[in-house]
Each structure stands twice: as structure tokens, then as C-alpha cells.
N, C-alpha and C positions, 0 to 999 in steps of 0.2 A: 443721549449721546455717549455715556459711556459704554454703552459695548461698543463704539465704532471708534476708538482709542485702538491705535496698534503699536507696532514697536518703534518705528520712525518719528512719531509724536513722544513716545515717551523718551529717545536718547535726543531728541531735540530740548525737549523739558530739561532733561542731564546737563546740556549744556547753560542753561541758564542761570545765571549767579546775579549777586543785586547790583552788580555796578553793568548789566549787559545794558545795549541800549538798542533798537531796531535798525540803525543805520549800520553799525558791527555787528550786526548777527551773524552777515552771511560769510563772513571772515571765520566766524567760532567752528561753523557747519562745512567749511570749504565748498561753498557755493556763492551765485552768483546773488546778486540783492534781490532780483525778479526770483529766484527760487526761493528766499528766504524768505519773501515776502508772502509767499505763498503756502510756505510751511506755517509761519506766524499768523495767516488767515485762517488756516486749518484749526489752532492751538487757541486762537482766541472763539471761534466760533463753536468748539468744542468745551468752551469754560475750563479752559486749563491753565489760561494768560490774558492779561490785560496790557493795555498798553496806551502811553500818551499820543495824541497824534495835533502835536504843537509846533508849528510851521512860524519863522525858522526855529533850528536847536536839536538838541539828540531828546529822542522817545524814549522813556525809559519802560523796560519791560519788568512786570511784574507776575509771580507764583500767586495762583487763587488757591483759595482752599484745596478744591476739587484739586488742582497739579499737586501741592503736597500732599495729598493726602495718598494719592496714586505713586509718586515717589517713593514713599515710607514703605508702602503695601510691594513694592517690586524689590527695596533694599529686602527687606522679608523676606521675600522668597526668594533672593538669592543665596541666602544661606541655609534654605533647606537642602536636604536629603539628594542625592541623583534617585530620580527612579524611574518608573517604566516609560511613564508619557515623555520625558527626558530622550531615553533613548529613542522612541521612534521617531523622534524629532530629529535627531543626529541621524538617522539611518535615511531619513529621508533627507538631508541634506546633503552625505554621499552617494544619494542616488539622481542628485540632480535637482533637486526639487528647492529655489532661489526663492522664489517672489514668495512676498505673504498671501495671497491667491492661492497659488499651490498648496501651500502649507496647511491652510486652511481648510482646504476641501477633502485633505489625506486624514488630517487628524480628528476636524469636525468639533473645532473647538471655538469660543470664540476671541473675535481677534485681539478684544485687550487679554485672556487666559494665553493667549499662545505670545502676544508681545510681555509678558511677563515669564514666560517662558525663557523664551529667545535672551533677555535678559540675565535672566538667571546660569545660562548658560555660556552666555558672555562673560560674568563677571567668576566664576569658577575655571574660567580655560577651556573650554570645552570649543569656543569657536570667536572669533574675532568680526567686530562690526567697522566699520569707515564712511562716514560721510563722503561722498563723493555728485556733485553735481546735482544736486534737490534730493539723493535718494541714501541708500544703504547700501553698501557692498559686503556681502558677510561670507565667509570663509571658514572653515573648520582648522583647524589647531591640529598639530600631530594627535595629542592626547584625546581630542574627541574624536579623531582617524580611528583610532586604536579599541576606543571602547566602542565605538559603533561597532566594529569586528567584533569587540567580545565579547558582546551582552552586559547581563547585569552583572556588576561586583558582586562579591562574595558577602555576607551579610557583614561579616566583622570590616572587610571595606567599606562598606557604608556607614557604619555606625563610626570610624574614624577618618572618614572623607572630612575636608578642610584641614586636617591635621598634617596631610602628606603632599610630599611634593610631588611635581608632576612627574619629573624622574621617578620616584619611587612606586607611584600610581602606575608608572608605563611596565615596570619590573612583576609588578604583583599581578600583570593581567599575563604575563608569557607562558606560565605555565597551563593554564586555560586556551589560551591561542594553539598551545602544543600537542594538545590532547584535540581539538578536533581537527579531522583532515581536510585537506581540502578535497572543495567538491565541484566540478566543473558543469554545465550545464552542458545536456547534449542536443546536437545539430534540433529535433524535433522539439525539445524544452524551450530551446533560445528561440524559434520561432515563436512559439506560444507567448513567452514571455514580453515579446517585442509589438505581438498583435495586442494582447493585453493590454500594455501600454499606449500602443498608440489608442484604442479605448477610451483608457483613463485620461489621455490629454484631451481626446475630442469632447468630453462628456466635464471633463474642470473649464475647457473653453466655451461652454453652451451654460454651464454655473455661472460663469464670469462676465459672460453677455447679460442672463439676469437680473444680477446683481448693479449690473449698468445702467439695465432698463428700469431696473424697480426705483431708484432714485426719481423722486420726483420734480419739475420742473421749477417750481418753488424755493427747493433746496437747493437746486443747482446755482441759479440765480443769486441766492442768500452768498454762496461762498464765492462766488463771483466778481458780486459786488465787494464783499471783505475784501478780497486780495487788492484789489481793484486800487481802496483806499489806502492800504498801506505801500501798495507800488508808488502811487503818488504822493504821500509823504514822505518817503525816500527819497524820490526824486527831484522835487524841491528843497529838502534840506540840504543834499549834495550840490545844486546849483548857486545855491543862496551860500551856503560854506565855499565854492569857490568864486564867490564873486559875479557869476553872471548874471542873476537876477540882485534886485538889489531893492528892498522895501521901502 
């Protein structure tokens, strides 16, 4: 199960500290408790978290091994190096390219290497994540606007990256920005470019069908049931906490 860890499991993991409990989660996540419930059946069926499920009372969520272990390994590599798989990462997010699906099928990586990525580039400024309603909203930063235009840093920028601020990161790519010209795509290119594409969506969408199909019925099942139990111990702690049910 750990290659099938992506980055929405691991900033869910981020959120968890030792006093969280399962009935608050989906307060932490700004989602609803059925989405949290659902994320936390993903988290536990992937041995990343455990948890109580003690009717009435708060659950208390707990970090297995396996999630710190995975924590430690993502703070690491947020404080490596920018380098190339970095950038096409950024390049492909200003060309459109949102979901981990996409991402996935550009870079060719797997999904817990690219949600340690995505991480990594969150926590250097390069692009900003949001929980938003069971999922991830993520966004690029002027700074990683900037450097996706300009390529790689210059070696001496790299080797003093985390040292500089973003302002001064933004300064030291201008004069690289200034030396190339711009280049516009012509009427016959922009075609191509566009057929291209639509291409590459039809052939990430027939990957994605796949990947749908290849799960087995088993599995499906397995995580099913998970969420299933934790929706329901949610929902009788909440009722039994206001009073309507009564033991």
C-alpha cells in the first residue's frame, strides 16, 4: 500500500497532532464529517492511522509507524535542492495540469515520489495547497509562476536556495527572463499544439479508466466497509453528545 499514498493522505497525516480526535477532524480538513470519514478510512486502511471507535465519546486518532515514518521522509525532502523533476512539475501546473491523475501520467512517477514532491514544493513557496471539501485545491505562488518561466536556477542559486528570500529569488531570475525573447506560437504550431493535446487528455483519460478498472472488487469493498464504520461512529457520537439517543 505504500505506493498508493499520495499527497492528500500525506497533508491529511500533517494535520494530525495527539490531542485530534475523529469527531474534529473534519473541522481540521474544512470538510464535512462524511468526507473526513472517508479520508480517515483511506489513512487507516493504508496503515498510516489508527483509531478508537468507542460509542459513546471522542476517538482518538493515532500516527503508526508507517505515517511517521512517511512524515520524516517528506520533512527531508522538503529541504532538498530545486531541481529538474521540480520544475516540470511547476510547468505542468501552469499548463493546467490539477489533479494527481494528470500529474501522474506526465511525469510517470509514482504517486507517494510525486506527493512528496508536491510537498516539497509547498513547503519552499513554490505553490500553495487548501483543503477544501474532502479534496485539495492547489495553486502556484508568483515565485513558482516565475521559475516555471525561467527554468533552472543558476548553480550558485541552487546551492544557496533556502537561504534567499522570495523577493530576492524573484530579482535573480530577471535578468534570465531578459535574455530570452519571447516566442509566440504560430497559427499552424497552435494547431498542432492543441491537437496534441487534446491526444494527451484522451489517452490520460483511457489510463484513468484503467486504473479504475484494475482495482479489484475486493478492495473496493474492503474500503467501503472502512468508511462505512467510521461514518457511523461519528454519527452516534454526535447524537448521543446532543442528547438524542440516550444509553
Amino acid at each position: 500500500m505504500a505506493d498508493d499514498i499520495n499527497f492528500l493522505d500525506l497533508m491529511a497525516l500533517k494535520r494530525i497532532t495527539s490531542a485530534t480526535v475523529v469527531e474534529k477532524f473534519g473541522g481540521l480538513i474544512n470538510s464535512s464529517f462524511f468526507d473526513a470519514s472517508n479520508i480517515l478510512g483511506t489513512l487507516k486502511l493504508k496503515g498510516l492511522v489508527d483509531f478508537t471507535t468507542i460509542v459513546p465519546g471522542q476517538n482518538a486518532i493515532t500516527i503508526t509507524e508507517i505515517g511517521n515514518q512517511l512524515m520524516k521522509d517528506a520533512d527531508q525532502k522538503a529541504i532538498e535542492q530545486f531541481d529538474q523533476l521540480d520544475l516540470t512539475i511547476l510547468r505542468q501546473l501552469v499548463g493546467g495540469k490539477r489533479s494527481f491523475q494528470d500529474l501522474n501520467s506526465v511525469v510517470n512517477i509514482r504517486p507517494k515520489d510525486l506527493a512528496m514532491r508536491l510537498y516539497k514544493l509547498t513547503k519552499q513557496e513554490y505553490m500553495t495547497s487548501e483543503f477544501r471539501n474532502g479534496n485539495i485545491d492547489t495553486a502556484l505562488t508568483e515565485k513558482g509562476f516565475m521559475q516555471a518561466q525561467a527554468g533552472m536556477p543558476p548553480p550558485q542559486a541552487i546551492q544557496q536556495q533556502g537561504q534567499v528570500s522570495p523577493e530576492q529569488n524573484v530579482e535573480s531570475m530577471q535578468p534570465e527572463l531578459q535574455q530570452q525573447p519571447e516566442q509566440f506560437p504560430q497559427p499552424a504550431q497552435a494547431q498542432q499544439m492543441q491537437q496534441s493535446q487534446t491526444q494527451q487528455e484522451a489517452k490520460e483519460l483511457k489510463d484513468l479508466e484503467k486504473q479504475l478498472a484494475s482495482l479489484t472488487r475486493k478492495r473496493r469493498l474492503k474500503i467501503i466497509i472502512t468508511i462505512l464504520v467510521v461514518a457511523i461512529v461519528i454519527v452516534f457520537s454526535i447524537l448521543i453528545m446532543r442528547g438524542i439517543i440516550v444509553l
